[in-house]
Every structure is written in structure tokens, then in C-alpha cells.
N, C-alpha and C positions, 0 to 999 in steps of 0.2 A: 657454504653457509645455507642454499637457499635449499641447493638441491640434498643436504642431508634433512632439513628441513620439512621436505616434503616427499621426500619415496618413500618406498614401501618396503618392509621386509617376506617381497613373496619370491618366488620363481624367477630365474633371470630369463628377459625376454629379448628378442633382438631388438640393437639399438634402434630409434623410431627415427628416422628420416626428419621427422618435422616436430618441431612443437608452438602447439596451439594454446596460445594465453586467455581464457576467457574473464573476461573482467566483468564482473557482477554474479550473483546466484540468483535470481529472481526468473520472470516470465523466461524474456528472450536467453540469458545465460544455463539455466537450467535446460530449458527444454534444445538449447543447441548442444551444448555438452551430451545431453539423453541421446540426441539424431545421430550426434558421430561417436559414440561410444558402442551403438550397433554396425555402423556402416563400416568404418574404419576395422582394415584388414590388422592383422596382427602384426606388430610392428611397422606398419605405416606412419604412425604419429602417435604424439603424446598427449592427450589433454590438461591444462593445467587449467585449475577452477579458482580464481580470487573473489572473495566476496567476504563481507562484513558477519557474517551473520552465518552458522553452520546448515541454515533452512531456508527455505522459499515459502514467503508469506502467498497465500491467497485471498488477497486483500477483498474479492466482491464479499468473504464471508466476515469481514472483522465486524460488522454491523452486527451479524447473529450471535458472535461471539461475547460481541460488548453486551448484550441482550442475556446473555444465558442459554441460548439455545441451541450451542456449538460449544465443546470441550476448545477451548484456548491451543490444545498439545493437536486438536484435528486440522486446523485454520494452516497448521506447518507441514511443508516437506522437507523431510534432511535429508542434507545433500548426499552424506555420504552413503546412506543406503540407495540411494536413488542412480547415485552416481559411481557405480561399483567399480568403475575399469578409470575415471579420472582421478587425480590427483587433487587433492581440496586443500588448501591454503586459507585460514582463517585472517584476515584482516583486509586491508582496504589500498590500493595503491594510491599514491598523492602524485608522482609525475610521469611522463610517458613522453621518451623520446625516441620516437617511431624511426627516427633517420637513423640510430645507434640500432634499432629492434630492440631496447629497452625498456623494461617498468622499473619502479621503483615505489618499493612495498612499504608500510607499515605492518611488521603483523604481532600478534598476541607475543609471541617468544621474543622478536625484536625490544620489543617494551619490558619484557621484564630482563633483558641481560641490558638493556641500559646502549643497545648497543645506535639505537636511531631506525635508520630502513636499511634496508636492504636492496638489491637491483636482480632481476631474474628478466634473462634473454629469450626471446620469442623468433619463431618463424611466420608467423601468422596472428592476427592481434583480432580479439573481437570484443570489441566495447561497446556493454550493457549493463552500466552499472544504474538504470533505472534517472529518478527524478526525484528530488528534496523541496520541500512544503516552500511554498512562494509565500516570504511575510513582509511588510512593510513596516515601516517604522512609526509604530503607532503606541504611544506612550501606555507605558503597563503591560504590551502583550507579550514581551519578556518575561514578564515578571510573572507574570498570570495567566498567561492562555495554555493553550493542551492542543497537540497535533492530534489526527487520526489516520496514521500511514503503518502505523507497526502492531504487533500483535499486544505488545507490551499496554504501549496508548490505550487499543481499547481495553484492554482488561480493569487498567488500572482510573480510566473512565467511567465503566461500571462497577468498580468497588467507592470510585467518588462520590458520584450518584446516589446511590445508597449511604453513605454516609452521613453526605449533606440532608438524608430524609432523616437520621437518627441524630443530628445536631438541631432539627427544626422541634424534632419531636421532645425533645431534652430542653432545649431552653426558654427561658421567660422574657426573653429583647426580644419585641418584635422585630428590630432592624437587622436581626441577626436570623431570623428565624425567615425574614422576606429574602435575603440573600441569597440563605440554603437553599431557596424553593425556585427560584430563579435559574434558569441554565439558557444562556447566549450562544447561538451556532451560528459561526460567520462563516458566506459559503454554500452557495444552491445547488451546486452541482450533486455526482451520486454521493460522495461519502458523506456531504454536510446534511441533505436528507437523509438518506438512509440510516447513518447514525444517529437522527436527531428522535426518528418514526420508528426505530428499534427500543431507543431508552426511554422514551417516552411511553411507550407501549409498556415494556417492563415497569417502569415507574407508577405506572399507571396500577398497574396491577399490585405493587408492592404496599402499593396504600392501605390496601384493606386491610392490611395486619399493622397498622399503625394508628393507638384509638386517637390522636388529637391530629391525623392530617387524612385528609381528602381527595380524592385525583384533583378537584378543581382547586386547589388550593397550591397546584404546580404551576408553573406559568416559564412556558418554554417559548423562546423565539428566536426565529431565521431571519435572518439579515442576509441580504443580497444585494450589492451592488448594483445589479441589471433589471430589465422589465419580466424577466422569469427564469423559472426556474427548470431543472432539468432539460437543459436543451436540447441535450441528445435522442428524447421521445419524445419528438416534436411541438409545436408551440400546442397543442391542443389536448395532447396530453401533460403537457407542463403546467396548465388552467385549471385543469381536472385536478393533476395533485396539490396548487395552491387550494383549491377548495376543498378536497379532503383532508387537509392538515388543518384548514381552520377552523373545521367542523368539529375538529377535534380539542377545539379553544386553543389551537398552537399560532401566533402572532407570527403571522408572513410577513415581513415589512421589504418590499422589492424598491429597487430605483433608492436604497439607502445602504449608507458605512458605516462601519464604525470608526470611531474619530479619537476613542479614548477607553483603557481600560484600569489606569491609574484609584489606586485607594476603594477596588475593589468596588466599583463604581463604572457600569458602559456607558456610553454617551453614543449615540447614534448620531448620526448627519440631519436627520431630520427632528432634532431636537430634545428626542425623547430620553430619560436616566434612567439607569436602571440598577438597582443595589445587586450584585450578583457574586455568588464564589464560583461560579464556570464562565469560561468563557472559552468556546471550541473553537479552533480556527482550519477551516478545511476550505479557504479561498483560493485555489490554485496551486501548483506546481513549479517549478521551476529547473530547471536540466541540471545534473551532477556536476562539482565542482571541478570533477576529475578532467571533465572537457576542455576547460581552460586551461588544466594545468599539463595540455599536451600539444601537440606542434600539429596537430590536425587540423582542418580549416571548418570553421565554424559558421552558421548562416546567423540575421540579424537576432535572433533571439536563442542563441549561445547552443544551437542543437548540429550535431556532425551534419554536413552537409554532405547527400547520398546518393544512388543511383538507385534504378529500379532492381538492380542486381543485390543490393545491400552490399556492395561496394564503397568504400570510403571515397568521394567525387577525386578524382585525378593521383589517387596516392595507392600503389600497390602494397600488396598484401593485410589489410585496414577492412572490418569489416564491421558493419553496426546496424541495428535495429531495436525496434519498440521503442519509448520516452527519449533516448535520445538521439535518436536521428531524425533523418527532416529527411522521409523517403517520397518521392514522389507516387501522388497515387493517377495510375495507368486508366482507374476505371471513373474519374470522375469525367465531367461534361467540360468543366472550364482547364484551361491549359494553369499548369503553376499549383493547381493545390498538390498538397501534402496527405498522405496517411493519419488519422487523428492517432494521438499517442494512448492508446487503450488497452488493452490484455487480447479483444477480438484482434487486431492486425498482431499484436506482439507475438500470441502462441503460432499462429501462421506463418510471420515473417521466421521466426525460427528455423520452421521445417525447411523453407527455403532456402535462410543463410546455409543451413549444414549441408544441405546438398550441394551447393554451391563453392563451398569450401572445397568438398569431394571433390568436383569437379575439377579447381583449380588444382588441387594437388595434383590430378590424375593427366588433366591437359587435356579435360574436355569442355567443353562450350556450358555457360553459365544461363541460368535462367532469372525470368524477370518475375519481380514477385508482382501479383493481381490479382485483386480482391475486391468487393463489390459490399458496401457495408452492408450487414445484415439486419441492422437496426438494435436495437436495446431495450433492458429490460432493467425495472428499479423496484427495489419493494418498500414499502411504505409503514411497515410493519406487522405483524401476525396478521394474513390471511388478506391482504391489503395489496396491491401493487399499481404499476401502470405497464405498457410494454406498446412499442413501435415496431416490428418487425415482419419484412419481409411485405411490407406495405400495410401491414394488417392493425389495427390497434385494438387494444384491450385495455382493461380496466377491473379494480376490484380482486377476485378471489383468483380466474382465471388468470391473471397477470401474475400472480405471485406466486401460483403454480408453477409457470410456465417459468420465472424468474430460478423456483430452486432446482426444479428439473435438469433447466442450461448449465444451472453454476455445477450443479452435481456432475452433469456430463464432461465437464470440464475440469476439477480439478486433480490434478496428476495422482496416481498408482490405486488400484483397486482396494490395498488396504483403505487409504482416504477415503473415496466414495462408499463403503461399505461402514465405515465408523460414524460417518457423519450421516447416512441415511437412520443408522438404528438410535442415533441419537434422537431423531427427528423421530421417529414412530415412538421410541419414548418419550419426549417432549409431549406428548399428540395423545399419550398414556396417562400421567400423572401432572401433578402442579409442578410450575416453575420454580426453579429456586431462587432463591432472595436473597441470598448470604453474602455480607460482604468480604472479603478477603483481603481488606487493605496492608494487616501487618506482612504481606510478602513481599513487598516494595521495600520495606525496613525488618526484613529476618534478623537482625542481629539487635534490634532495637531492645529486647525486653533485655539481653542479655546484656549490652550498651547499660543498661539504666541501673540492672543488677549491681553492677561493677564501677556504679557510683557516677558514670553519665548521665546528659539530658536525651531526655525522648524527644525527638524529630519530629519539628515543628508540621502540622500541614500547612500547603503549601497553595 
């Protein structure tokens, strides 16, 4: 079932000795799959690619995408061009029982023959299937709130956004027109800023073609539970962008939660309401389900517990890196920390898992992976940034240069960097665009309503 599934009708090649499960498509899955799909001699091994999704998002760019200033289809890499010599399996596995060498799949064909999962046998197991939005149970945020981890999110973010400016601009209820204008981002870290200083930017700009609203007539705020924000660009740069966002009338409220987002109405901790139809929730992370749902040994906060080898700790042939694992970092000062779970160690730890893999195949001695953080870079919106690195801090124009520079350098195959550079020099060309596209969430809606249905409430 599985394996007519997913071969290939090319050339018959000798049988492969080994096969290699990769379980996830994103940083570490992609970019391991890419290391041993060159190294790996012919017919040595097989790769096998499971993942949710046919692409690997590039998540530092969903801010400019949610903005306008990145094509949505550039923010992606698909797998299977990228990944010409693996084998890609669209869906997501739910359990994994390593002492059998078993997975067990859900994928797209499973679900439409009705038939349940499937089970597909491995010699080698490498589990990265990333991390899923950390929410609490916080009355309404169900019902109400918007993640920003997929490309989808922000797209469909920035068609909101615009929206809610042409529902403010349209109606005569104030109470309805204070809503629209309103957008709550719960969550200081990079994507709660950076998505907040990307649309606000755009929003900003969007105004002037709207004769009855105003940029000051938006009223956008950060809520963060802690005493600052961006931590990762140290406390002094984190000061600097609390006072560049509020310069920009955007309400920083640190050392506060929210407590309620029920009847379209936030309630903060420190007392304050707020009538709103956004409310972003980008307060953390939390490790993929799939961890629990496997016989591997887990540390207290549900991440693989790992070696500097990206070794699975005490269980042969198990291997993991970036978001979910808990790798020890070789170059800190204090004994016991960890690698932070970020894209900087995840595309690094890659090169090493795959060599390492080699290694093991081949019966040669494995290397420790060590890395020395470089520091970080966050933009803050058009021409705006901050940046920590390499000891150095900047701010302003310089930072945000410096921010699209890195991200450019980094994200995978020349076509990418080369689409998203000329986007940029035309961005740098002509006016932004402001159009919203919300009927692409509901493509069958006008046809739904033709044919004597309701049109799909928003939401």
C-alpha cells in the first residue's frame, strides 16, 4: 500500500541497503533530506520525506508577505523540486513505534479510500516535524484568535486587515467601526512584532486611499506577558524597539495578558477593554504532537531528549534536531543549557545530522554538532529594524538592511533568492499594493450562493 504509494515510475535502481524516514518538510527535514540526497552513493539508501504540506515555509519572511512585500508562492519551497532523488509522501504521521522501526501515517490517499493510516518501515528515523502554536485556555481565543506560523495565516491576515479598514470605512456604528480599527497581537517575541510592524506599516499606508479613516485612527496593541520584548536582541535593544513602536502610537503594554477574548471584546490583566475583531496570538510554541505519540524519551517540556551528535539519548538509530529536540549546547558557559529552537541552529544542525547519518551508515565515527549563537536580527517594519550580532548592535535602517541581506542569504535555491530580491527592487520601484483577496479562503463562495446557498459568514 504504502510503497506503491510512493515510488516512482523511473529507472530501476539497485535495491538501497537502508531507508531513511524523515519525518517533517520544514528547516531541519528539508535541508537533511537536500545533505543526503547529494552524499548518499547510489543505491546506498532511500529517502523517504513525510510532511504535512508539499513545501517548506520560510517563516522569518511571512511578516513581508503578510505586508505585501513578498509574493505568498516566494515565502515556499517545494519539496519535490528541491528534493529530486527523495521520495515525498504528503500527510502527517500520528504514531511511531521505534522498537517495531515503524511509522504510522495519515496521508491524503489514506483519507479519501476511507481506508484510516497506514504503517511504513524504516531503518533509520529522523524526527523534525517542527513545533505547533502554544495556546491557553483563554475564553474566546478559539473562537477568535488567528495563529501566525503558516503562509496561509498571514496571507489571510493581510486580506483581514484590509478588510476590517473597508468595514470601518462603510459603516455608521461607531462600535463596529472602533472594532475594525482595533487589532490585539498577543506575543513580543519575533513573529508577534514583526507581524504587528509589517501590517501596521502597510495599514498605515493604506489609509490614504480611504477618504473617512486616518493612520491615527488605527489603534494597534502588544500585549506581552513579560518585562520586554524581543529578547533575543538583547535587553537594550528590546527598549529601543518598545520605543520605536510607540512612537509610532502602537500601545506596548509588557508585564500584561490577556484574560478574555469572548464577544469580540479583549480584556487585558491589567484591566483594560478593548472592542476588537483581531486578535493575533503568536505567545509561544510548543513541541509537535507526534512526540508523544512515540516510545522515544522525552525531557520535561515534551522536546526528544538528545546528544550533541543529534542522536536520539540512549536509543539507536533515532535522530532529531531544531524545535524538537533538546540538543545540548557544547558552546555555552553554563553546564545543562540547550540549543535555542530557531532556524540559526536548525539549518546548521541539519548539515550535521546528515553527515552524521553518513557516518553511521558507513561505520564511521560521528561528529558533535557546535555552534556559538550569532545573535539576531528583527525588522520592525519598512526601513526600520533592530539587530544583536556578533556583539555589534544596530538599529534603524542599518538593522533592517542587514535583517533582509541574512534572510536572503539564507533562504534555500537561487530561484527563491533571486524572485524575492526583484521583488524587492520593485517594491523600492512603484506603490504598494492594497488589494484585498479575501474571496480565496472561500473560492467556491460566489458559486455556493449562485446555486442557492449562504455566503460564509466572516469570522
Amino acid at each position: 500500500m504504502v510503497m506503491a504509494e510512493i515510488s516512482r515510475g523511473s529507472t530501476p535502481a539497485p535495491t538501497p541497503s537502508a531507508r531513511i524516514l524523515v519525518v517533517g518538510g520544514g528547516y531541519v527535514g528539508m535541508y537533511t533530506a537536500l545533505h543526503l540526497q547529494r552524499k548518499l552513493k547510489r543505491g546506498e539508501a532511500e529517502i523517504v520525506v513525510v510532511s504535512p504540506d508539499p513545501y517548506m515555509t520560510y517563516q522569518p519572511f511571512l511578516p513581508e508577505a503578510a505586508a505585501g512585500n513578498i509574493s505568498p508562492r516566494h515565502v515556499v519551497v517545494p519539496l519535490r523540486r528541491v528534493l529530486e532523488k527523495c521520495k515525498i509522501v504528503i500527510g502527517e504521521a500520528t504514531t511511531i513505534d521505534h522498537a517495531k522501526r515503524t511509522a504510522t501515517l495519515k496521508t491524503l490517499a489514506s483519507e479519501e479510500e476511507g481506508t484510516g493510516t497506514v504503517d511504513i518501515t524504516y531503518d533509520e528515523l529522523v524526527l523534525a516535524p517542527g513545533s505547533v502554536s502554544r495556546t491557553l485556555p483563554i475564553p474566546g481565543l478559539a473562537e477568535h484568535g488567528v495563529g501566525f506560523k503558516s503562509v496561509e495565516e498571514a496571507i489571510g491576515l493581510r486580506n483581514h486587515v484590509i478588510e476590517q479598514m473597508d468595514i470601518a470605512s462603510s459603516t455608521r456604528d461607531p462600535a463596529i467601526r472602533e472594532a475594525a480599527l482595533t487589532f490585539v497581537f498577543v506575543g513580543g517575541g519575533y513573529a508577534g512584532v514583526e507581524a504587528l510592524a509589517e501590517l501596521e506599516d502597510m495599514a498605515r499606508y493604506a489609509s490614504r486611499y480611504y477618504h473617512n479613516i486616518k493612520a491615527d485612527d488605527l489603534k494597534w496593541i502588544l500585549v506581552e506577558a513579560t518585562g520586554r520584548i524581543l529578547p533575543e536582541v538583547g535587553e537594550e535593544m528590546g527598549t529601543y524597539a518598545v520605543r520605536e513602536l510607540r512612537a509610532r502610537n502602537i500601545d506596548v503594554r509588557l508585564d500584561t495578558r490577556l484574560d478574555s477574548c469572548e464577544d469580540r471584546v479583549a480584556v487585558l490583566s491589567d484591566g483594560a477593554r478593548f472592542r476588537t475583531r483581531t486578535v493575533v496570538w503568536t505567545a509561544g510554541v510548543k513541541p509537535h504532537p507526534i512526540l508523544a505519540a512515540s516510545d522515544l524519551p522525552l525531557n520535561e517540556r515534551g522536546r526528544l531528549l538528545c546528544t550533541a551528535k543529534l542522536t536520539v539519548d540512549g536509543v539507536e538509530h533515532a535522530w532529531a534536531a531544531g524545535d524538537a529536540a533538546a540538543v545540548p549546547d557544547l558552546t555555552a558557559d553554563e553546564p545543562g543549557k540547550e540549543c535555542a529552537p530557531n532556524a540559526q541552529h536548525a539549518v546548521r544542525q541539519a548539515r550535521i545530522l546528515a553527515g552524521n547519518i553518513l557516518a553511521s551508515l558507513r561505520g564511521e565515527p560521528l561528529r558533535d554538532y557546535r555552534h556559538a549563537y550569532a545573535g539576531s536580527v528583527a525588522s520592525l517594519g519598512l526601513h526600520k529594524g533592530v539587530a544583536h550580532v556578533y556583539g555589534r548592535k544596530l538599529k534603524g535602517y542599518p538593522a533592517w538592511l542587514m535583517h533582509r541581506v541574512y534572510h536572503l542569504s539564507r533562504i534555500p535555491t537561487v530561484n527563491r533568492k533571486a524572485r524575492v530580491l526583484a521583488e524587492w527592487t520593485l517594491s523600492g520601484l512603484f506603490k504598494r499594493e492594497i488589494v484585498s483577496l479575501g474571496s480565496l479562503e472561500h473560492p467556491r463562495a460566489e458559486f455556493e450562493l449562485a446555486a442557492g446557498g449562504e455566503r460564509p459568514k466572516d469570522t
